[in-house]
C-alpha positions in Angstrom: 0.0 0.0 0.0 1.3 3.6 -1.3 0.2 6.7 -0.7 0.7 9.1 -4.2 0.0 12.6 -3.6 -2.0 14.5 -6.5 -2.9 18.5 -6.6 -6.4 19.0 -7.9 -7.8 22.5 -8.7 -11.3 21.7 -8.1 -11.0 21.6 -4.6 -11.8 23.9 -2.0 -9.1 25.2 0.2 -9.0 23.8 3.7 -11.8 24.4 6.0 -9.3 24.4 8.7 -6.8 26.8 7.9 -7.1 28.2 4.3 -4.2 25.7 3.1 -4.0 23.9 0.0 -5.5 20.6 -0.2 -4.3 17.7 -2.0 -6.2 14.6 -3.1 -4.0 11.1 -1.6 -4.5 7.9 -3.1 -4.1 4.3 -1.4 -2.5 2.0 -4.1 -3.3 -1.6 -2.9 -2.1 -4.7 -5.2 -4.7 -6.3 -6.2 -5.7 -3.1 -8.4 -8.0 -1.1 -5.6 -7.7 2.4 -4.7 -9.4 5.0 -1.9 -9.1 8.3 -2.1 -8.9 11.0 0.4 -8.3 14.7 0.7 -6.1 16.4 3.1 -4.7 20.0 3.7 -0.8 20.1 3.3 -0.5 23.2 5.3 -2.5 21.8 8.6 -2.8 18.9 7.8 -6.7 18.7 8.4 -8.7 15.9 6.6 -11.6 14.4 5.7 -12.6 11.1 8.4 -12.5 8.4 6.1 -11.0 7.2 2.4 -13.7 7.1 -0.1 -13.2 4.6 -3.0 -13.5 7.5 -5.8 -12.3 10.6 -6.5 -15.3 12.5 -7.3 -16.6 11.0 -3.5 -13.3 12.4 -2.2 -13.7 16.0 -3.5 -17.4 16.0 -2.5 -16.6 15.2 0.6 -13.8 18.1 1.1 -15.9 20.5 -0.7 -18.8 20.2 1.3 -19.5 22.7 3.8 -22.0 23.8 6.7 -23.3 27.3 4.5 -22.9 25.2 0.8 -20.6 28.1 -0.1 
């Protein structure tokens, strides 16, 4: 299992802090993959991996206002 880190545009800057976020990926070898979104300045993240992008940003991206 691998983690490869992955910039994405689309996603919302942290909730926490204002940081970046970046989207992570678990590599496992028999082909599978989660995704997850974290902040690289606070290190703030989402509570669990999610076993597609798209589920990963709508995660991050969602807030309390829908801003």
């Amino acid at each position: 299992m691998g983690k490869v880190r992955m910039k994405m545009d689309k996603l919302k800057p942290c909730p926490f802090c204002a940081g970046k976020a970046e989207m992570l990926i678990n590599e496992y070898n028999d082909s599978r993959k989660e995704y997850l979104v974290a902040c690289t300045e606070c290190d703030g993240m989402v509570e669990r991996w999610r076993k597609t992008e798209e589920e990963a940003v709508a995660q991050w991206n969602r807030r309390v206002n829908n801003e």
